[in-house]
mmCIF file of the N, C-alpha and C atoms, coordinates in Angstrom:
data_MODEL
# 
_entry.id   MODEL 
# 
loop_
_atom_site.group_PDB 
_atom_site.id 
_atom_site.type_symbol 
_atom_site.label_atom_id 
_atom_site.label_alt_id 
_atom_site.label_comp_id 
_atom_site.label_asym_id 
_atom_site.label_entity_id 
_atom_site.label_seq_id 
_atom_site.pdbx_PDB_ins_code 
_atom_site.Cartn_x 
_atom_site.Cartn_y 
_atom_site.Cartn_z 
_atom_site.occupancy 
_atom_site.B_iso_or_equiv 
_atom_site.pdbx_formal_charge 
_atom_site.auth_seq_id 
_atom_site.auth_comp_id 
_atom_site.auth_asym_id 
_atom_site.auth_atom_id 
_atom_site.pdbx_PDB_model_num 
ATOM 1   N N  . UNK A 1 1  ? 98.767  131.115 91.272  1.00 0.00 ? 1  UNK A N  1 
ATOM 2   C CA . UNK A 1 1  ? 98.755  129.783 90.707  1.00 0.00 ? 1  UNK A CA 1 
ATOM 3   C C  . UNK A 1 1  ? 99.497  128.810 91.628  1.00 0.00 ? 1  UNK A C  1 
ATOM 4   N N  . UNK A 1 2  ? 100.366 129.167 91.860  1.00 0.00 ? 2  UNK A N  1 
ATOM 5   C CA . UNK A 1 2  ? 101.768 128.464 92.863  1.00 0.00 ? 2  UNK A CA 1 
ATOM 6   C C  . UNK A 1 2  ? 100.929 128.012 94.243  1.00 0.00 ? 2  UNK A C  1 
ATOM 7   N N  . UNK A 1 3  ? 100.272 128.878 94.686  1.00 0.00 ? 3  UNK A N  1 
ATOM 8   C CA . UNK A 1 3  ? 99.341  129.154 96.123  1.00 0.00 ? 3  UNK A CA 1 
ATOM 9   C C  . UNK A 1 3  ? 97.901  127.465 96.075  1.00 0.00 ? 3  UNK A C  1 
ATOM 10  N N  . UNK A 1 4  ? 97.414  127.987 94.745  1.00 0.00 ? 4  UNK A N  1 
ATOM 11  C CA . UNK A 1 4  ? 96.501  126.806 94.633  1.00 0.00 ? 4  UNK A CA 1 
ATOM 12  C C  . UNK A 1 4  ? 97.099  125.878 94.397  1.00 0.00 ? 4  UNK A C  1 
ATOM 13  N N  . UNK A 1 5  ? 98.218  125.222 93.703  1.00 0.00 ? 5  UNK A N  1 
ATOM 14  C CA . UNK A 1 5  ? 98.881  124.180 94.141  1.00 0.00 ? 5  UNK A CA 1 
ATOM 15  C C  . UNK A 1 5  ? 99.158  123.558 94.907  1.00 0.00 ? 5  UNK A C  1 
ATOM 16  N N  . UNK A 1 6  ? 99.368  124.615 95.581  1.00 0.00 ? 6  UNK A N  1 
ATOM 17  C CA . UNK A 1 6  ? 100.177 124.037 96.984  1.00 0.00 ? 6  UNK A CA 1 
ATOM 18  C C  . UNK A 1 6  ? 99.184  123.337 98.091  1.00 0.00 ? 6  UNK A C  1 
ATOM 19  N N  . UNK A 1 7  ? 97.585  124.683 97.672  1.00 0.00 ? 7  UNK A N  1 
ATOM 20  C CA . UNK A 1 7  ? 96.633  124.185 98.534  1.00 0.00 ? 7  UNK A CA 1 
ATOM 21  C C  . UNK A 1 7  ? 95.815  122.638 98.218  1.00 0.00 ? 7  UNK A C  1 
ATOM 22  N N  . UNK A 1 8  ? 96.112  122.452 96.618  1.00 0.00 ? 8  UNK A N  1 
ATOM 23  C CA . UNK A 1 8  ? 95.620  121.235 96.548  1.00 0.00 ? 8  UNK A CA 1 
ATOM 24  C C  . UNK A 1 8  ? 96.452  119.758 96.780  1.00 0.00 ? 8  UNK A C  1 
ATOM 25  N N  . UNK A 1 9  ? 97.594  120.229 97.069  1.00 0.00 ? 9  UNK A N  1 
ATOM 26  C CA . UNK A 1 9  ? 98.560  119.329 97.716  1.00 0.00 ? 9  UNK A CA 1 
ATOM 27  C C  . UNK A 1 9  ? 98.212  119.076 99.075  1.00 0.00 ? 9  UNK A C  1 
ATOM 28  N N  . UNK A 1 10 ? 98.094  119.977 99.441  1.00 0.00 ? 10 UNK A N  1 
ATOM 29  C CA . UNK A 1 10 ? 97.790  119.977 101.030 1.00 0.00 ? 10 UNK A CA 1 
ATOM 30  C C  . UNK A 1 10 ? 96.465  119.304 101.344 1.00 0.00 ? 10 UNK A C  1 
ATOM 31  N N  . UNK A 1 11 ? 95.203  119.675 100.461 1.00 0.00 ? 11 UNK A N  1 
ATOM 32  C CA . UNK A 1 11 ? 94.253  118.715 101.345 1.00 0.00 ? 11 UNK A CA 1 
ATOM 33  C C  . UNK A 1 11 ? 94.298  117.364 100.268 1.00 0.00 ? 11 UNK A C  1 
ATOM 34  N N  . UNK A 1 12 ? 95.031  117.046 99.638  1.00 0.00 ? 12 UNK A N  1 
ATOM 35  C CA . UNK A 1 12 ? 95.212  115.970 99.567  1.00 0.00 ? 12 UNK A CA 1 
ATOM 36  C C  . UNK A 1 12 ? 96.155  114.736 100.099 1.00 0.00 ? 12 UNK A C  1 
ATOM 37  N N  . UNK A 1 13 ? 97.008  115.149 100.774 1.00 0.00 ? 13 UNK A N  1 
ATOM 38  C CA . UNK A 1 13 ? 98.001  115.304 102.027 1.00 0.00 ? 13 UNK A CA 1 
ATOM 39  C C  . UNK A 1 13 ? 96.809  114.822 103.096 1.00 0.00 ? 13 UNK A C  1 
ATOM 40  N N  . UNK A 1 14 ? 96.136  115.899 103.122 1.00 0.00 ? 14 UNK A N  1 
ATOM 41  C CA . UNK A 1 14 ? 95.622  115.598 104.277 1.00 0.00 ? 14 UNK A CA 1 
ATOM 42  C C  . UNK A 1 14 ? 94.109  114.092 104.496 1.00 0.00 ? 14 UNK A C  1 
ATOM 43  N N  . UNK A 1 15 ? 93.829  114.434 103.312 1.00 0.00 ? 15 UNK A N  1 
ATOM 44  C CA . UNK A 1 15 ? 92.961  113.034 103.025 1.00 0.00 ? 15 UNK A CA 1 
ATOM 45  C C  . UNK A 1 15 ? 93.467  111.703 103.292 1.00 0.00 ? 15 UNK A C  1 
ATOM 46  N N  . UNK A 1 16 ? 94.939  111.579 102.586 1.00 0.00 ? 16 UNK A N  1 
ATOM 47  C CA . UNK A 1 16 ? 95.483  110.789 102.263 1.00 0.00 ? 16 UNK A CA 1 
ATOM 48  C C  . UNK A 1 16 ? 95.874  110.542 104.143 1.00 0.00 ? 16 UNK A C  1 
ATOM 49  N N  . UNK A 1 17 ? 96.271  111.714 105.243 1.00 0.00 ? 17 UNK A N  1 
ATOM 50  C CA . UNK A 1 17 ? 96.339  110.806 106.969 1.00 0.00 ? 17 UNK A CA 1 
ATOM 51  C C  . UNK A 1 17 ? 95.370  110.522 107.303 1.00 0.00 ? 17 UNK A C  1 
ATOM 52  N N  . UNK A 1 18 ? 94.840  111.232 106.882 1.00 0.00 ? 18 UNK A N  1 
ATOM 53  C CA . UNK A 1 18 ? 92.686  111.027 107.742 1.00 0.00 ? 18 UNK A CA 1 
ATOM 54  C C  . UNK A 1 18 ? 92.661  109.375 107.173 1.00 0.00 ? 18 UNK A C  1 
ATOM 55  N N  . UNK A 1 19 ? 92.430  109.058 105.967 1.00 0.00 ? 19 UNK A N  1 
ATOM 56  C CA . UNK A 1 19 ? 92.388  107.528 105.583 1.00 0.00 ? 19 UNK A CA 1 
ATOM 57  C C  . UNK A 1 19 ? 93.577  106.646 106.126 1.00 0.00 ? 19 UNK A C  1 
ATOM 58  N N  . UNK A 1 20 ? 94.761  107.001 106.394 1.00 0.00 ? 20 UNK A N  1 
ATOM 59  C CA . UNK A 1 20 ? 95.727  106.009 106.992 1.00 0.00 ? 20 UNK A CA 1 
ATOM 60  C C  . UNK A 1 20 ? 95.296  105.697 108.425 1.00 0.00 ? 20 UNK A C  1 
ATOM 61  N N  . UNK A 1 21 ? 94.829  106.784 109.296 1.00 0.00 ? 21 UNK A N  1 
ATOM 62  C CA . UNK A 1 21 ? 94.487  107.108 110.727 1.00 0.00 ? 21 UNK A CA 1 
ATOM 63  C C  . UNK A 1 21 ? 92.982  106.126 111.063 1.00 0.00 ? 21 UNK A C  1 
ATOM 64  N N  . UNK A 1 22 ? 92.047  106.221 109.957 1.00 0.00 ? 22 UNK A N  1 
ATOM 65  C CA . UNK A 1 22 ? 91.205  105.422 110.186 1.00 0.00 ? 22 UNK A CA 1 
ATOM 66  C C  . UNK A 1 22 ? 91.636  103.871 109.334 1.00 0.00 ? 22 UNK A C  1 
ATOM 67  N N  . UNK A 1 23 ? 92.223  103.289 108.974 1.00 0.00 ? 23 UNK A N  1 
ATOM 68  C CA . UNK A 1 23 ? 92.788  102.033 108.656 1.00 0.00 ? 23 UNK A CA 1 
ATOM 69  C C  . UNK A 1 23 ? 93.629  101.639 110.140 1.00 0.00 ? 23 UNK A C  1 
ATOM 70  N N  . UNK A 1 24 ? 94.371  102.694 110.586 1.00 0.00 ? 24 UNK A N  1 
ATOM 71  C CA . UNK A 1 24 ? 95.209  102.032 112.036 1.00 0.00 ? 24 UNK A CA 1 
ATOM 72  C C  . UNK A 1 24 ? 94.386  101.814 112.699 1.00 0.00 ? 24 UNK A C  1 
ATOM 73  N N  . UNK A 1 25 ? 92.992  102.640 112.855 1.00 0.00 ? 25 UNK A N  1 
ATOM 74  C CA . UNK A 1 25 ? 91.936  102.292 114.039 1.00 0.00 ? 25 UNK A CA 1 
ATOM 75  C C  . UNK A 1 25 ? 90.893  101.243 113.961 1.00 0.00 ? 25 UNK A C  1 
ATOM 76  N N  . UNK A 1 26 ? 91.220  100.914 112.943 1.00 0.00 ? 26 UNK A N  1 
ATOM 77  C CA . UNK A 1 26 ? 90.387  99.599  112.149 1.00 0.00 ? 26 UNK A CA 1 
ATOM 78  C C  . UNK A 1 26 ? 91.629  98.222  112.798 1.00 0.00 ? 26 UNK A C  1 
ATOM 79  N N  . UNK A 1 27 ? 92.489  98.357  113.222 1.00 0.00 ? 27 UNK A N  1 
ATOM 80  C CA . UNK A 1 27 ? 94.117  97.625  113.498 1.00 0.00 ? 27 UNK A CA 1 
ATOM 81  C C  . UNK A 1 27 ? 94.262  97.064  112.098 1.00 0.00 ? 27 UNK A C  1 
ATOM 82  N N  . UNK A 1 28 ? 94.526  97.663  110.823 1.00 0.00 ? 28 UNK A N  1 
ATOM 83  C CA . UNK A 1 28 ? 94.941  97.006  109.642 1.00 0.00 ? 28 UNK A CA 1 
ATOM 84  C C  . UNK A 1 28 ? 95.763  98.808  109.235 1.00 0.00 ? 28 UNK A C  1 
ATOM 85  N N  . UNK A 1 29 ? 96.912  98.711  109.735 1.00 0.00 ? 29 UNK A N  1 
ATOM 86  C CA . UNK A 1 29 ? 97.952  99.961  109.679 1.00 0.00 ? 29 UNK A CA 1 
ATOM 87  C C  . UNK A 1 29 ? 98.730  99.601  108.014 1.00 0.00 ? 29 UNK A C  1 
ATOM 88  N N  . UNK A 1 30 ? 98.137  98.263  107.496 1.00 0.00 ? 30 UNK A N  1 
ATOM 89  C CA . UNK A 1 30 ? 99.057  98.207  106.235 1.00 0.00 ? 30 UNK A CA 1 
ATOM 90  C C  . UNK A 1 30 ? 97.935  99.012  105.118 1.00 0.00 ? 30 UNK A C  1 
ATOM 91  N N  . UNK A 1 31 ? 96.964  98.898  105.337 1.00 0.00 ? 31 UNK A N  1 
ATOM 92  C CA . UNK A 1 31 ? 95.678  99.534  104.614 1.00 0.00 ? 31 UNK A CA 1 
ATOM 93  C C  . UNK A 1 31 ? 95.842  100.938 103.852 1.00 0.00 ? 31 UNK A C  1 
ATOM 94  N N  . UNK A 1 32 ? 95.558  101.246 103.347 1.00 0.00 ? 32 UNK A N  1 
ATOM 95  C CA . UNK A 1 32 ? 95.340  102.832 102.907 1.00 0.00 ? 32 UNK A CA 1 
ATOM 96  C C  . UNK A 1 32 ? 94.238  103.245 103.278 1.00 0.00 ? 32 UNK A C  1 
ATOM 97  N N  . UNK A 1 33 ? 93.375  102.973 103.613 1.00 0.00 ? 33 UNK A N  1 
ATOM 98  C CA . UNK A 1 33 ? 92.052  103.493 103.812 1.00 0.00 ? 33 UNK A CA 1 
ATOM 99  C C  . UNK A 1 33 ? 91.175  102.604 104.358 1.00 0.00 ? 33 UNK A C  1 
ATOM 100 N N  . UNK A 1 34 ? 90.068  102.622 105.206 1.00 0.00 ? 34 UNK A N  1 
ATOM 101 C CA . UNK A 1 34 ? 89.165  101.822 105.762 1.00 0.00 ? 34 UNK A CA 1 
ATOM 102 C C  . UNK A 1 34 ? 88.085  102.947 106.185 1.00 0.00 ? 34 UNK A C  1 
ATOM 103 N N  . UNK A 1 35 ? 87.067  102.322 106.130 1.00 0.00 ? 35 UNK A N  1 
ATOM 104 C CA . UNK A 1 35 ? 85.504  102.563 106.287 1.00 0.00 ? 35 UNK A CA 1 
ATOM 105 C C  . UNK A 1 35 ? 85.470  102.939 107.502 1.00 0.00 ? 35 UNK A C  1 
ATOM 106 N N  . UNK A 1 36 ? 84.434  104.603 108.004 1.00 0.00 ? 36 UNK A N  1 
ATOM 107 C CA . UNK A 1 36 ? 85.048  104.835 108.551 1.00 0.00 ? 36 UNK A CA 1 
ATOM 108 C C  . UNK A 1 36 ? 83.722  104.421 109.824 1.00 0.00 ? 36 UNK A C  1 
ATOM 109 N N  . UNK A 1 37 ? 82.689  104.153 108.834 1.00 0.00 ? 37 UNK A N  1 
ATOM 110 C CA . UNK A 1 37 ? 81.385  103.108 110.138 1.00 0.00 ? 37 UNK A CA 1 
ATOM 111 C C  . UNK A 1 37 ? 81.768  101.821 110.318 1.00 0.00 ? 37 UNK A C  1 
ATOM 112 N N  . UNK A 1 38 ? 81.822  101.145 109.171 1.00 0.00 ? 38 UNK A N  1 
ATOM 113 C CA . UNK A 1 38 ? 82.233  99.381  109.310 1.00 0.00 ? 38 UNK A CA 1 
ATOM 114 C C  . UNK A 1 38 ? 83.702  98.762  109.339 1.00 0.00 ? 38 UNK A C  1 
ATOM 115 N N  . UNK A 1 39 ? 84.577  99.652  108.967 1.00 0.00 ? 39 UNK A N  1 
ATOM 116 C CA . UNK A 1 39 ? 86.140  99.606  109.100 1.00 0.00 ? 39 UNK A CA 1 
ATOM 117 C C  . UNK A 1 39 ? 86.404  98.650  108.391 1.00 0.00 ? 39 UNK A C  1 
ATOM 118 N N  . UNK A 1 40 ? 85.600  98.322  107.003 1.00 0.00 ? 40 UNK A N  1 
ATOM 119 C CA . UNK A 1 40 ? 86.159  97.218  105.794 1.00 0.00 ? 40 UNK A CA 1 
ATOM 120 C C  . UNK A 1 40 ? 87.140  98.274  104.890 1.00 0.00 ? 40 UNK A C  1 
ATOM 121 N N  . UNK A 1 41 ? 88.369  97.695  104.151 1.00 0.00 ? 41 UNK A N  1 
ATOM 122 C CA . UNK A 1 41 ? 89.342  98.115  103.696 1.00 0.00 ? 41 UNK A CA 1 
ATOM 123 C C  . UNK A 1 41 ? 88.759  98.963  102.696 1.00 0.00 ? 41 UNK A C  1 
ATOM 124 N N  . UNK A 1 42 ? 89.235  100.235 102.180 1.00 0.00 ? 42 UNK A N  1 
ATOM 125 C CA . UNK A 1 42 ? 88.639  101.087 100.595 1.00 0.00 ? 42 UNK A CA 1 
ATOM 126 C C  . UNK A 1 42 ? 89.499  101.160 100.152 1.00 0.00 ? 42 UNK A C  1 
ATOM 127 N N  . UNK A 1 43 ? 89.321  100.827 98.329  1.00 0.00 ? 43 UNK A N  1 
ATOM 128 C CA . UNK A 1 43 ? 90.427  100.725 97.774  1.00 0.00 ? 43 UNK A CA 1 
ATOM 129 C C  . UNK A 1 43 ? 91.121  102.603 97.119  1.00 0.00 ? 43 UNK A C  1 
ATOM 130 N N  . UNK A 1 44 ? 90.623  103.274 97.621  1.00 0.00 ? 44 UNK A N  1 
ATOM 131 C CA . UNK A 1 44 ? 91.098  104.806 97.620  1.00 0.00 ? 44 UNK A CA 1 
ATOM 132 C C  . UNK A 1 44 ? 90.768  105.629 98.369  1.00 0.00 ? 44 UNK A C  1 
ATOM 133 N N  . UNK A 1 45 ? 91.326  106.793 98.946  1.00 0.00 ? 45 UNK A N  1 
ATOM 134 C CA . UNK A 1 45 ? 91.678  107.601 100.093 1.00 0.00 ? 45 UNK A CA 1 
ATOM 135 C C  . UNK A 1 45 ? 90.897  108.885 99.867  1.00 0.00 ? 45 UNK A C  1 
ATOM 136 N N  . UNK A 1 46 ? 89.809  108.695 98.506  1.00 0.00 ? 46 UNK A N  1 
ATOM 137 C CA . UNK A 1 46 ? 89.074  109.995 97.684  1.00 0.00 ? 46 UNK A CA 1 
ATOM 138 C C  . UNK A 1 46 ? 87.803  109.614 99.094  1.00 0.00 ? 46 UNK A C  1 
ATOM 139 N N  . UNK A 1 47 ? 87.443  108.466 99.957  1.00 0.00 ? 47 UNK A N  1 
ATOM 140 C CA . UNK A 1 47 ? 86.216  108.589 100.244 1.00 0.00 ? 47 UNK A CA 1 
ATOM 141 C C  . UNK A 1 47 ? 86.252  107.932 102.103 1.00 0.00 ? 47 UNK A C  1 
ATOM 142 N N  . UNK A 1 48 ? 85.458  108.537 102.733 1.00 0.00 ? 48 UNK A N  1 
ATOM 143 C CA . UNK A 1 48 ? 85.684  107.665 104.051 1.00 0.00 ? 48 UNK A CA 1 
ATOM 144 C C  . UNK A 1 48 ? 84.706  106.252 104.015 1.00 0.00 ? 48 UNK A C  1 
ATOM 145 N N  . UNK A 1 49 ? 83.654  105.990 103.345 1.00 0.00 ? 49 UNK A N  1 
ATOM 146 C CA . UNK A 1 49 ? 82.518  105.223 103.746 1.00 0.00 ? 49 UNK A CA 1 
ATOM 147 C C  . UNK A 1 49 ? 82.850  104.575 102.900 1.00 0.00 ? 49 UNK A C  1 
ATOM 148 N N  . UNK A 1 50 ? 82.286  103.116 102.537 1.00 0.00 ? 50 UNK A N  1 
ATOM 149 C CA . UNK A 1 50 ? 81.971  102.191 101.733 1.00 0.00 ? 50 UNK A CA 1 
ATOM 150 C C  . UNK A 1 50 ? 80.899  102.619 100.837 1.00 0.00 ? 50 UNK A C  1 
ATOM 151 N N  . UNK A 1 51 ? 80.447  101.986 100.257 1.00 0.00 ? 51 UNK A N  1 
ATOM 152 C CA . UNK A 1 51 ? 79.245  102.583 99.740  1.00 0.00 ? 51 UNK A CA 1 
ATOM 153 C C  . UNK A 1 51 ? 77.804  101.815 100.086 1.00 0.00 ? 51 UNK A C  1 
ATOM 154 N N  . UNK A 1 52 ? 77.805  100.533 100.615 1.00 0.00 ? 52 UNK A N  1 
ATOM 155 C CA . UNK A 1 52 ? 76.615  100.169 101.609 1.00 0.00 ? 52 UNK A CA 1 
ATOM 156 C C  . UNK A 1 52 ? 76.574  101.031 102.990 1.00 0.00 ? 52 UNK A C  1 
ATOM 157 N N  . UNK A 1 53 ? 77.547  101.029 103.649 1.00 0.00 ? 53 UNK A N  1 
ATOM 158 C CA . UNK A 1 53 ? 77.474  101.984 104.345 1.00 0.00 ? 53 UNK A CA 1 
ATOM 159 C C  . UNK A 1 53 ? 77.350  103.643 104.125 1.00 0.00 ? 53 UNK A C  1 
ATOM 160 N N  . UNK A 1 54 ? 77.195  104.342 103.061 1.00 0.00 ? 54 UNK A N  1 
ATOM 161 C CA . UNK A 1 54 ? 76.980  105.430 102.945 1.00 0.00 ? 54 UNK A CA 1 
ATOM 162 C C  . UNK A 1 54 ? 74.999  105.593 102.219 1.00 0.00 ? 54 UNK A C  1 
ATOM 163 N N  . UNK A 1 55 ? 74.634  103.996 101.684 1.00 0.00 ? 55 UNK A N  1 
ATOM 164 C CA . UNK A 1 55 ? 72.949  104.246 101.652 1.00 0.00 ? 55 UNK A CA 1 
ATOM 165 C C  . UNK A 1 55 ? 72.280  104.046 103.134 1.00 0.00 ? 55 UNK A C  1 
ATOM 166 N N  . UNK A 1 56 ? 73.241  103.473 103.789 1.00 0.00 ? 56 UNK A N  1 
ATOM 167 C CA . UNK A 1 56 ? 72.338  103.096 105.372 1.00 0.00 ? 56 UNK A CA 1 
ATOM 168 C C  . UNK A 1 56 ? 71.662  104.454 105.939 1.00 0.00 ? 56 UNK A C  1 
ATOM 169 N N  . UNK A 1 57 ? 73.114  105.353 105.914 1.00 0.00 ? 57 UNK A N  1 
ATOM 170 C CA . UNK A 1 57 ? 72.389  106.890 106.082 1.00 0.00 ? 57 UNK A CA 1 
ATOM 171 C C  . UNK A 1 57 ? 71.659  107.500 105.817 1.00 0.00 ? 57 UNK A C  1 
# 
């Protein structure tokens, strides 16, 4: 039980740099998250794309 905790800490941890990392590369480092084709701001760290940009695909 302790183990899956920990693991769902962790990739949420890890979501949560992947979205800071693409907001710095967008140059808006105050952001939590940014798009990771059009680099417009997302208001949560659950997704990389916008969602116009995820029907373009």
């Amino acid at each position: 039980m302790f183990e899956q905790q920990y693991n769902d800490e962790m990739e949420a941890e890890v979501k949560r740099l992947e979205a800071q990392q693409r907001a710095v590369a967008t140059g808006h480092p105050e952001w939590t998250n940014a798009c990771a084709a059009c680099g417009c701001e997302l208001p949560s760290v659950d997704t990389d794309m916008c969602d116009p940009c995820k029907l373009k695909r």
